[in-house]
N, C-alpha and C positions, 0 to 999 in steps of 0.2 A: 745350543744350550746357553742359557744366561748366566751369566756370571754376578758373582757379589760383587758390587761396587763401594759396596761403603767401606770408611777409610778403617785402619787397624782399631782396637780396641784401646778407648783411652785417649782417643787423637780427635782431629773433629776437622771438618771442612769447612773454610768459613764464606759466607754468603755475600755480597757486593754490600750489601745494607750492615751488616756486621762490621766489613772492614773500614766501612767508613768513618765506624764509631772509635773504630782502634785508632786509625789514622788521625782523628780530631783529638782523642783524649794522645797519644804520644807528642802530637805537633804542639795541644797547649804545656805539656810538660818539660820539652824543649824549648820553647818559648821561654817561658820561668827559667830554667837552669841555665840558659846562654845570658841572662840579662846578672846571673852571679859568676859570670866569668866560665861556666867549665863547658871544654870542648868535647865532642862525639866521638870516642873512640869504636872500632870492631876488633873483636875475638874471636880466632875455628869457634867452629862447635866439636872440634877434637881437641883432647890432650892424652899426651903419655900416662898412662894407667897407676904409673906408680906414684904421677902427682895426685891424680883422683883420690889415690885411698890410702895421703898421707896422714893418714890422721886427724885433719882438724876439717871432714865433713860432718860432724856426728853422725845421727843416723840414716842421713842422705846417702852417707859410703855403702850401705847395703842396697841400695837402689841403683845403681849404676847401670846402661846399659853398655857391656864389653865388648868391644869389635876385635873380631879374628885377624891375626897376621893376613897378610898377604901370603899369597905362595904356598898355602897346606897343604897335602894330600887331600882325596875325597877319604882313605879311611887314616885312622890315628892309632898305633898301639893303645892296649888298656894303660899304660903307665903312664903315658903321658899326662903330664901335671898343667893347670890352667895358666901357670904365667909362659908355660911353652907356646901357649894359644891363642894369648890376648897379651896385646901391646898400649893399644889404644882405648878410650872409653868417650863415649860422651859427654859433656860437660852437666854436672845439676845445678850449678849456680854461676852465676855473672865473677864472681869474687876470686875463686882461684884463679879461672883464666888473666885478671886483672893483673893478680900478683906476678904470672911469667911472664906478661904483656912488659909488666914495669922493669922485670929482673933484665928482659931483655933488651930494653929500649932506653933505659933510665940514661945514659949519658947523651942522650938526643930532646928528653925533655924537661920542659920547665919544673923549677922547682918555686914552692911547692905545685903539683899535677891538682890539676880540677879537672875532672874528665866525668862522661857517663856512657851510660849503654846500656843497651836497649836489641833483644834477642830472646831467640826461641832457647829454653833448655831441657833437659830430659832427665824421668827420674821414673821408677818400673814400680810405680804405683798399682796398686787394687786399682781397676778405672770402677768410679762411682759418681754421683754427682755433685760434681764442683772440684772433680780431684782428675786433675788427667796427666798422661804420662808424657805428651808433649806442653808446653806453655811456655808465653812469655815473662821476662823478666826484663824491670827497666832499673835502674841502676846508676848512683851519683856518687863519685868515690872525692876524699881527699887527702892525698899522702904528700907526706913531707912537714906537717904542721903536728909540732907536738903537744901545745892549747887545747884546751878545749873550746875554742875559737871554733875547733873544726866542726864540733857537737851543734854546739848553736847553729853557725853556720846552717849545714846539713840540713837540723830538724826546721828553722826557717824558711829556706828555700824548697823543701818538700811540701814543709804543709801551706805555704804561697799556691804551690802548683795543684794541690787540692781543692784549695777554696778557687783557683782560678777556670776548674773542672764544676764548680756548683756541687761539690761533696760537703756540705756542711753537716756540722755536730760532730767530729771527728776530737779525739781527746790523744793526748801526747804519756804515753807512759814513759818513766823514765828509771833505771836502775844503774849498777855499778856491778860488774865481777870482780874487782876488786875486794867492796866492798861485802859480795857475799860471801868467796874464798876467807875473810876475815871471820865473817859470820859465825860458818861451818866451821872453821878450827876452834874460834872459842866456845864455842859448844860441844866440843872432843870430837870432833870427827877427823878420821885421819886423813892425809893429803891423799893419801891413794884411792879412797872412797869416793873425793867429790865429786869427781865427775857422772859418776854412779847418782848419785845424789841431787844434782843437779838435772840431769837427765830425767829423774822420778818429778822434781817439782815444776819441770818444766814444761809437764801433762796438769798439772794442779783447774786449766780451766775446764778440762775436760772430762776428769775423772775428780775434783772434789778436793776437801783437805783427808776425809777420810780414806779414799782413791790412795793420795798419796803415800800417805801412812803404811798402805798395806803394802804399798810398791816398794818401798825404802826397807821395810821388815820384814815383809816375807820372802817376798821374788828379789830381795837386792840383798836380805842378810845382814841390814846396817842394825846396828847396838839400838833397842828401842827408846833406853833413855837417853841418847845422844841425841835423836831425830827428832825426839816429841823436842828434846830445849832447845834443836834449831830453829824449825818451825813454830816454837812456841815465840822464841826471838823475833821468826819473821812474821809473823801474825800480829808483834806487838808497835811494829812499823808503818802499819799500812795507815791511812785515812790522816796522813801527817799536813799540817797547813805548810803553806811552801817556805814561809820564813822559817818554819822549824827545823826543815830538813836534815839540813848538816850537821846542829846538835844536838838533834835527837839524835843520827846515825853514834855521831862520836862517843855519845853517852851509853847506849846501848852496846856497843862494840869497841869496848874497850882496849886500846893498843892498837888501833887501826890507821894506818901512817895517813902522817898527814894532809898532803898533799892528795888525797883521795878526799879529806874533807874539804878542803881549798876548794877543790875543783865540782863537789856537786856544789858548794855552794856557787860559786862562778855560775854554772852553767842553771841551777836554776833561778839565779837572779836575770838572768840574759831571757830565758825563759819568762818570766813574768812582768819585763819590760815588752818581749814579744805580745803578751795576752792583753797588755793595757792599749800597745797602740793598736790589735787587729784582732782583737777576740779570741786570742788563742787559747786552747783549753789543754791545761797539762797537769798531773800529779806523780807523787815518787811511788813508784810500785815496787817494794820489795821482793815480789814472787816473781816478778818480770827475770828469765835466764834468759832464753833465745838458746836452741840447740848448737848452733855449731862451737865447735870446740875453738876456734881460733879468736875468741873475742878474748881481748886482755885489760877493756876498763869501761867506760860507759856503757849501756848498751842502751836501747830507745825502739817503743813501736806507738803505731797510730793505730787506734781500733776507732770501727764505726759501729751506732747502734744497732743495725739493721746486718754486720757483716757476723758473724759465727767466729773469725777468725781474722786475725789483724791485718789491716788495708797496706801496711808498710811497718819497716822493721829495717835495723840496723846497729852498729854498732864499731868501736876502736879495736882495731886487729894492729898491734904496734911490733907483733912479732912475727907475722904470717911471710912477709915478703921476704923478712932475711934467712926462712928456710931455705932458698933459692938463691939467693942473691951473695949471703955469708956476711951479713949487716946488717940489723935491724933498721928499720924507714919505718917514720911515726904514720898512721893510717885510720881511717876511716870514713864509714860509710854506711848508704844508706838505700835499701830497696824497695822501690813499688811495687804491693802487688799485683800488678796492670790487669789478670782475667778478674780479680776480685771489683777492681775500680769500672771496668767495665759489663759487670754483670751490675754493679751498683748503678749506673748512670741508662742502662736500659738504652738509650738511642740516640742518636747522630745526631746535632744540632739540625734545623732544617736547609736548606740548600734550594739554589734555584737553577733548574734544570729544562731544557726546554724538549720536545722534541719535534722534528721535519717528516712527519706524516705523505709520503707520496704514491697516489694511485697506479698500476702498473702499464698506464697507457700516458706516464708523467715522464719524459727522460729524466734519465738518474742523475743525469748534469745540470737539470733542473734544480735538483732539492739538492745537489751539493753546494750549488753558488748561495742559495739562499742559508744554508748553512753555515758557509765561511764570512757572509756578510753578519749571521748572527753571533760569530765567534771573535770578531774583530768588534763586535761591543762590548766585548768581555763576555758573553753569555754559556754555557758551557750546553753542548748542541751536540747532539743525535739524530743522525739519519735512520730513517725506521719504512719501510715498505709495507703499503695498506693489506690486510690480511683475516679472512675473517670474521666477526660481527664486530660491527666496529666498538657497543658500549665494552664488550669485552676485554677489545683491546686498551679501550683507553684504562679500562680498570685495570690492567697489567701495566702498564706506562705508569700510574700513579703506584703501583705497590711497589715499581723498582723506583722509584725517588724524584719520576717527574713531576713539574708542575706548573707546567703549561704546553701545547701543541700546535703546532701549523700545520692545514690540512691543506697541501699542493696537489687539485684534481682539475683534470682534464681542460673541463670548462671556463677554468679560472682566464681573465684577460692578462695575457702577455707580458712581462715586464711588471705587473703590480703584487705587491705583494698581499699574501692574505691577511685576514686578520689570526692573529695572535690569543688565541683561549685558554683560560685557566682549566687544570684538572683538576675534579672533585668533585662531590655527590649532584654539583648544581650542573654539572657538564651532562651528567648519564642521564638529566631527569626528560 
């Protein structure tokens, strides 16, 4: 009886021609981030549960997949409660595991840490298309710098590793939760709300300003003339020219400590030296939150025309680590998102590949020596045994990535090598 093969719902299996794409677009991303100093770290794809769904996932925390203790019965009384049952969860983001990575290592590493990473994580997603419940996540952190040094930094060296990907027209959005928590109180909304609050406008591209509205007052219960003068605030921020930034925020959000305004100006002045020497495109986006709860001051995404949803994303997490640690450590960072970047870039640079074609009346010692002779010119060689009609096969040869063949038959004379042929429509004709 045959069985299903294909992988679980939501996952996907990836093709030799796919992975190659991943592998070029990670290697020039690394590339870029080792030339600014930060090193490759790894983290499980386990943690303890109760770090998972500390609070500062948003609504990632309801996505988790939970892994059962070890050692259970096959049956469970009805009373047993689910923290009796789960210990363990899977990771949904690169970012918490960093944080215990740090809490636990921090007197073995440099200060301040440049590091990245780059990993599968899991999140129990509706699978639908472009949404799956396995993916990767690549990932540039830096902690220990309390600057916004670290901002510039970050958004520089990402969007370097974009443009060094051939991603162009990518624009840089840029906000502050400081700056919105300001917002939201001068506009009456109470501190226990915002989160609520921000969660609602943090759907705003996908659901509208009217979307929003309905989500804040009816499904969230927020005071209706509170939300319309928040939103009416943030709505009067947007399309801001970059010199005005800072005084326009100040002016509009009156009482908002100052060193929030310091520091958007700082960093979009760093920002618009960026755009003059390399074309960087960036503007202050007041609607810009980013879901998770543990962001505590900038936050930053990159959106593409062409992508639905932002190609990278990040932000200052200045509180996240001392949940663990019992210390705050100043932080932040900054996430690709690698299935987006590589559904954008469609295909693997091209590559030269050959293959050693040998008839079955050829020893096999034959087409390996000529093999090793073609891999000591640097040439990257494959042994392949004659099979078949032959336009067939070369057309399979050229659809997995080759592109060129040596045919070693029978006949050939001794000791010489054959000739060497390109694959393509002019070889089948």
């Amino acid at each position: 009886m045959k069985t299903d093969n294909s992988p679980p719902r939501g996952t996907r299996d990836l093709l030799p021609a796919v992975v190659a794409l991943r592998d070029h677009v990670l290697g020039q991303i690394a590339s870029v981030y080792h030339r600014y100093g930060y090193q490759r770290i790894e983290t499980p794809c386990l943690e303890d549960i109760a770090r998972l769904v500390g609070g500062q996932g948003g609504e990632n925390e309801k996505l988790i997949f939970k892994v059962l203790r070890r050692g259970l019965p096959d049956q469970m009384e009805q009373t047993t409660g689910l923290a009796d049952l789960v210990d363990l969860g899977l990771r949904f983001d690169l970012t918490v595991p960093l944080t215990r990575f740090y809490g636990h290592h921090h007197a073995d590493l440099p200060m301040p840490l440049r590091s990245f990473q780059f990993g599968p994580v899991w999140r129990a997603e509706r699978p639908q298309k472009g949404r799956y419940r396995q993916f990767y996540q690549c990932d540039i952190d830096l902690i220990g710098e309390p600057s916004v040094l670290a901002e510039i930094e970050l958004i520089e060296a990402t969007t370097e590793a974009l443009d060094v990907l051939g991603l162009t027209g990518t624009t840089v959005r840029l906000s502050d939760r400081r700056f919105l928590s300001a917002l939201a109180h001068a506009a009456g909304l109470p501190d226990q709300a915002q989160n609520g609050f921000f969660i609602g406008l943090d759907k705003l591209d996908k659901i509208g300003w009217d979307g929003v509205r309905r989500e804040l007052i009816d499904d969230r219960q927020l005071p209706a003339e509170v939300v319309t003068n928040a939103l009416t605030k943030i709505e009067n921020l947007q399309g801001l020219d970059a010199q005005k930034v800072a005084d326009t925020v100040a002016d509009e959000v009156p009482g908002l400590d100052d060193q929030v305004i310091a520091d958007l100006a700082t960093t979009t002045t760093g920002l618009d030296q960026i755009a003059r020497e390399r074309g960087l495109r960036w503007e202050f986006d007041p609607t810009l939150v980013r879901g998770m709860g543990y962001y505590t001051g900038q936050i930053f995404e990159v959106v593409h025309p062409q992508s639905t949803s932002s190609v990278a994303g990040g932000g200052r997490y200045d509180r996240l680590i001392g949940r663990s640690l019992g210390t705050d450590v100043p932080a932040c960072g900054f996430s690709i998102g690698f299935e987006r970047i590589v559904d954008l870039l469609g295909k693997a640079p091209h590559r030269e590949a050959v293959a050693v074609l040998f008839d079955a009346d050829v020893p096999a010692a034959e087409a390996l020596t000529l093999a090793r002779q073609l891999r000591t010119e640097g040439r990257t060689t494959s042994v392949i045994r004659r099979g078949g009609k032959f336009s067939a096969q070369l057309s399979r040869l050229e659809s997995s990535g080759f592109t060129s063949f040596v045919h070693l038959r029978a006949d050939h004379a001794p000791g010489l090598r054959p000739d060497e042929r390109p694959l393509g429509r002019q070889t089948l004709a």
